[in-house]
C-alpha positions as CSV (number, residue, x, y, z in Angstrom):
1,X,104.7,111.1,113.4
2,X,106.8,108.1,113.4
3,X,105.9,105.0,111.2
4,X,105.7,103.0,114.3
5,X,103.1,105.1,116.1
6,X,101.4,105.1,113.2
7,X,101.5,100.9,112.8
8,X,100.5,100.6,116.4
9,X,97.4,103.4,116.3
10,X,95.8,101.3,113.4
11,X,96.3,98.2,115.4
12,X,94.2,99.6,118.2
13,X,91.6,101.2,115.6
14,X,91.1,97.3,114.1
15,X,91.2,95.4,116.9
16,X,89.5,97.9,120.0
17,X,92.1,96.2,122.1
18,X,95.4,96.8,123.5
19,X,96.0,93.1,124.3
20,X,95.0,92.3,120.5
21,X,96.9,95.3,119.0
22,X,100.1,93.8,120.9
23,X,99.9,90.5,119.5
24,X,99.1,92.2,116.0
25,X,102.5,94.7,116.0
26,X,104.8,91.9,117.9
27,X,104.7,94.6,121.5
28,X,104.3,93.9,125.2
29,X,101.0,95.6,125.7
30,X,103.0,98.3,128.0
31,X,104.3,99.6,124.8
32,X,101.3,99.9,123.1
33,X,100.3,102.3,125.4
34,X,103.0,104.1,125.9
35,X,103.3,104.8,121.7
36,X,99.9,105.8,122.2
37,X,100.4,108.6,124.3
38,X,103.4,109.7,122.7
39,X,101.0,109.8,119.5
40,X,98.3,112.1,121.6
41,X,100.7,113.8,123.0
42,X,102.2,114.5,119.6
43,X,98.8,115.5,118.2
44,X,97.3,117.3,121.5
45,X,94.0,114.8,121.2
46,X,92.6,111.9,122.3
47,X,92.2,109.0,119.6
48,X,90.5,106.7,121.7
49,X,87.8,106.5,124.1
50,X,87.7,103.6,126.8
51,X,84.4,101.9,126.7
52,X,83.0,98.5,128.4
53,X,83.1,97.1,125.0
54,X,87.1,98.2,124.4
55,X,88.7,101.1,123.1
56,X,87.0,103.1,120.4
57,X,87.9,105.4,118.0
58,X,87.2,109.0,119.0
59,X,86.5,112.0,116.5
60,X,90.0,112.5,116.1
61,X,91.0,109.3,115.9
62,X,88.4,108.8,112.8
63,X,90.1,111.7,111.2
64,X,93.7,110.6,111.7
65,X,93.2,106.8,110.4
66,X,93.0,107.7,106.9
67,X,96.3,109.9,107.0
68,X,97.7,106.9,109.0
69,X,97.1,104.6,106.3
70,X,97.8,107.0,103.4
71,X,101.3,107.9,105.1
72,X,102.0,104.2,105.8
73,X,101.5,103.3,101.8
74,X,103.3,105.7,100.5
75,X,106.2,104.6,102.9
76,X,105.9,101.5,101.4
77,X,105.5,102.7,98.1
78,X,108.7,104.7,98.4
79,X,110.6,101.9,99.6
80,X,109.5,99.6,96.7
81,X,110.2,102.6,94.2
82,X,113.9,102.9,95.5
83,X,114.4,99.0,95.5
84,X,113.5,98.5,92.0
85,X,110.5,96.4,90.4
86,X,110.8,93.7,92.7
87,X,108.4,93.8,95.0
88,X,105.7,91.9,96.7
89,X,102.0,92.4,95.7
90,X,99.1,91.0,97.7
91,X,95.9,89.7,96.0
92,X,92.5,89.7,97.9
93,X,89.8,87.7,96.0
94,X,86.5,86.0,96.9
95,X,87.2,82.6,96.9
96,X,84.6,81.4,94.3
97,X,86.5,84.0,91.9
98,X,90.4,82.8,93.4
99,X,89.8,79.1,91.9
100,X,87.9,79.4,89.3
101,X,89.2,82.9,87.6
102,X,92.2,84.1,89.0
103,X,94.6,81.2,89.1
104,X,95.2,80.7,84.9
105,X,95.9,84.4,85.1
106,X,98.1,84.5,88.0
107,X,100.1,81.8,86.7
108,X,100.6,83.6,83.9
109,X,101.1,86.6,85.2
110,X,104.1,85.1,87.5
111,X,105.6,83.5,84.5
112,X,106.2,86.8,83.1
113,X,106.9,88.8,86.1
114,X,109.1,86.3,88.1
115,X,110.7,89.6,90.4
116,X,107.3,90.2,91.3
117,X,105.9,88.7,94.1
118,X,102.3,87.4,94.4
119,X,100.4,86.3,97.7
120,X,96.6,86.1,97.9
121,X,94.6,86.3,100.2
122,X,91.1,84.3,100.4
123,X,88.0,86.8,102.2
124,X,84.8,87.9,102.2
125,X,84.2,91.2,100.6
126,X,83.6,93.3,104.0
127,X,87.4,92.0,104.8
128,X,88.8,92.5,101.2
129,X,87.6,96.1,101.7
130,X,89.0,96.8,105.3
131,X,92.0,95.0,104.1
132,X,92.8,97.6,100.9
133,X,91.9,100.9,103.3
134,X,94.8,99.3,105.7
135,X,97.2,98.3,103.1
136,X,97.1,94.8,103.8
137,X,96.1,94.3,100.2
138,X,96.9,95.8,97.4
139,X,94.0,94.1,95.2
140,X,90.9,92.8,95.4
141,X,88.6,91.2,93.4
142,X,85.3,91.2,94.3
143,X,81.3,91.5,92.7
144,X,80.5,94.7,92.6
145,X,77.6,95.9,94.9
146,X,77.2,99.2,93.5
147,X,78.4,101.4,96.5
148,X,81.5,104.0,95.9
149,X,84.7,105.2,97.9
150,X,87.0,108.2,97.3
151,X,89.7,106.2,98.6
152,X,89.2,103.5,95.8
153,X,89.5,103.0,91.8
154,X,87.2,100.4,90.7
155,X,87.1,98.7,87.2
156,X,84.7,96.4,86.0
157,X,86.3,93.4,84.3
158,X,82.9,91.1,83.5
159,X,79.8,89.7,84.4
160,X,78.6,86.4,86.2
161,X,74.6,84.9,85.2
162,X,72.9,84.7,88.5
163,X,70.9,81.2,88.2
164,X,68.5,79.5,90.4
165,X,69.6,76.9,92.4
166,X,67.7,73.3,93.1
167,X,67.9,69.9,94.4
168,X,68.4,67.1,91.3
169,X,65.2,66.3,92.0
170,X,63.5,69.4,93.0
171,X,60.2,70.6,90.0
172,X,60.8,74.0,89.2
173,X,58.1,76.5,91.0
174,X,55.3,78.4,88.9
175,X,56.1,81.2,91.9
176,X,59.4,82.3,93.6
177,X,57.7,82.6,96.7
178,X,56.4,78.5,97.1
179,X,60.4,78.1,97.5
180,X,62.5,78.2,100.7
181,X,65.5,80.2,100.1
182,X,69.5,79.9,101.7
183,X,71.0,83.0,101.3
184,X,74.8,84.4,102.9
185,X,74.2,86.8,105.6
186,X,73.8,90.6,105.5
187,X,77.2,92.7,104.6
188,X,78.0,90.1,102.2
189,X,78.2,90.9,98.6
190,X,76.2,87.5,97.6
191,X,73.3,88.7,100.0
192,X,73.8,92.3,98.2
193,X,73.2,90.4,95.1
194,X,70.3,88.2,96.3
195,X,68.2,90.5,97.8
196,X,68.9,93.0,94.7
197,X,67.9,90.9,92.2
198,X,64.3,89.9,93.5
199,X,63.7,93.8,94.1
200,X,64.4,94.1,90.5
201,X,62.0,91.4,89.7
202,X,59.3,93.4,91.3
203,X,59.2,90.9,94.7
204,X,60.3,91.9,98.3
205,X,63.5,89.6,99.3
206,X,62.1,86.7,100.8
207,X,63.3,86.0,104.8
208,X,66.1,83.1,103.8
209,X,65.4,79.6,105.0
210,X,69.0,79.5,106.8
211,X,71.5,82.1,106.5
212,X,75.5,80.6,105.9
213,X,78.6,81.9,105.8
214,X,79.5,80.7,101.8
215,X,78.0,80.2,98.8
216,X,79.9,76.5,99.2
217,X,77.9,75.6,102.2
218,X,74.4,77.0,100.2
219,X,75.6,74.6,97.3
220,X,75.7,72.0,99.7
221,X,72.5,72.4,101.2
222,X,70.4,73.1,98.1
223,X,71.7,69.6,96.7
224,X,70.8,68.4,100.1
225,X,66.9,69.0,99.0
226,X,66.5,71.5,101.8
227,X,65.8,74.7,99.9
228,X,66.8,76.5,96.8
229,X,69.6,79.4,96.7
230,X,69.9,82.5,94.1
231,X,73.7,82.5,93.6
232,X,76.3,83.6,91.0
233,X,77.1,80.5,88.5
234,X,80.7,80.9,89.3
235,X,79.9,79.9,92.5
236,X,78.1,76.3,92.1
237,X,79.8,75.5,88.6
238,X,81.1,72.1,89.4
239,X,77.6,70.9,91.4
240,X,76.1,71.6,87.9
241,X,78.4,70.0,86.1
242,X,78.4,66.4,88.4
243,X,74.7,66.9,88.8
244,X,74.3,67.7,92.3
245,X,72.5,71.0,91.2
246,X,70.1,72.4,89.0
247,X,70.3,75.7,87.5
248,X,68.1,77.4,86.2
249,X,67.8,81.0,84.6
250,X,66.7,83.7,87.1
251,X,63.2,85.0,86.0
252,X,63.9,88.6,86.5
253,X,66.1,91.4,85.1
254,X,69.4,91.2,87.4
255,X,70.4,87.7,86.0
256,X,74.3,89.0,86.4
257,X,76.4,90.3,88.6
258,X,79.6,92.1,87.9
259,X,82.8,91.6,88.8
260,X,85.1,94.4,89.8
261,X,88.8,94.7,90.7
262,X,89.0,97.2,93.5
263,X,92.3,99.2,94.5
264,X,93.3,102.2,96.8
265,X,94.1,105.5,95.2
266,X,97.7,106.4,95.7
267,X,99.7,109.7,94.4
268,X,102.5,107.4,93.5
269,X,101.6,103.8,91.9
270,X,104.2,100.9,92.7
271,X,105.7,99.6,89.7
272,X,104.7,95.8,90.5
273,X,101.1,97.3,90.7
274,X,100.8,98.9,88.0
275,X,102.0,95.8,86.1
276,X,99.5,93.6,87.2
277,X,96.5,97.0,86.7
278,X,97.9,96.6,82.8
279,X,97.5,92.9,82.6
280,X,94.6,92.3,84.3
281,X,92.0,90.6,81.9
282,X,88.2,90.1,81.1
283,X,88.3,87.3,83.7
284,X,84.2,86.5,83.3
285,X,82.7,84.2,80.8
């Protein structure tokens, strides 16, 4: 099986879309297809089946695209192994953790390693995920929601105190539930973090208030007055500081959430990696 194929079948696998996957791999969408069927050909199997809503993956197709992206890194890795340290390393991060904890250490880090490479990439944690099992990243740091992969390492580098959120001029509540909550939305590792922490307290989640897409934008609306948020302190450090927030402690037993770095399991680990695995630090405080 040809690199290329291989390239082009995960295209179609992320994006359901030959038009999409052509744009993605730099094709005319004629092309597209015809690497496909070379590919099923190849295999004797079908890897997609054509639906209203686009292409989707069949059976076999779910069974090839981890080989796919298994044979694609260690091409890579190979490559970078032959070529010497230097080498380009891709950081995913959650954008709370890029500003606020990640960028001392990565300028540090590049002061050291100046052959190495480093791009990051800004996501939400669904996307930091997809992104490591495609080899579009190489590392992601992320909070840790509990759930496990075979195709993943995970170390815990710290925690973050989960504190309550309010207007300046909100009282605090005798009872959680007199409050209107903002929370991210569901598949998000904030919302993970939300509705764990008031199951540990004994309460069922409350029904958010407004669901957003950042913990920025809940910032924004708690010091608005609107309603109050349950969020990592990370996340709304400098409202505290400039008194656009309050924060208080969470009243229940999850009051932190860790922090993980997150990376694929590989036969072979790339030099540059594995230099930036050994200086990784405790990030939290």
């Amino acid at each position: 099986m040809h690199p290329r194929l291989l390239k082009t079948f995960l295209a179609i696998a992320r994006h359901g879309n030959v038009t999409r996957a052509a744009a993605d791999v730099h094709l005319a969408q004629s092309s597209v297809s015809d690497q496909l069927q070379t590919l099923e050909a190849e295999l004797g199997a079908t890897l997609f089946d054509r639906t209203r809503g686009g292409l989707v993956l069949t059976p076999a197709g779910e069974t090839l695209r981890p080989y796919a992206e298994e044979m694609l890194a260690l091409a890579d890795e190979a490559r970078a192994a032959i070529g010497g340290m230097a080498a380009a390393v891709t950081i995913g991060a959650l954008e709370t953790l890029a500003t606020a904890r990640l960028a001392p250490w990565l300028a540090a880090f590049r002061s050291a390693h100046p052959e190495i490479d480093i791009r990051v990439r800004v996501a939400g944690s669904g996307d930091l995920l997809r992104g490591l099992a495609e080899g579009q990243i190489d590392l992601a740091f992320c909070f840790d929601t509990g759930q496990t992969d075979d195709r993943f390492v995970k170390r815990r580098i710290g925690d973050e105190a989960m504190v309550l959120i309010l207007g300046p001029n909100m009282a605090a509540p005798d009872d959680l539930a007199a409050l209107d909550f903002v929370a991210t939305e569901h598949g998000c590792a904030y919302r993970h973090l939300f509705d764990r922490a008031f199951r540990d307290a004994g309460r069922e989640p409350p029904k958010p208030a407004a669901e957003v897409g950042s913990i920025g934008m809940i910032v924004k609306l708690v010091a608005g007055g609107s309603a109050a948020g349950l969020v990592p302190r990370i996340g709304a450090i400098d409202a505290i500081e400039r008194g656009a927030v309050r924060a208080l402690a969470w009243p229940g037993p999850a009051d932190t959430a860790a922090l993980a770095m997150i990376w694929r399991r590989r036969r072979v680990q790339p030099a540059a990696l594995k230099a930036l695995l050994d200086a990784a630090p405790q990030i939290s405080r």
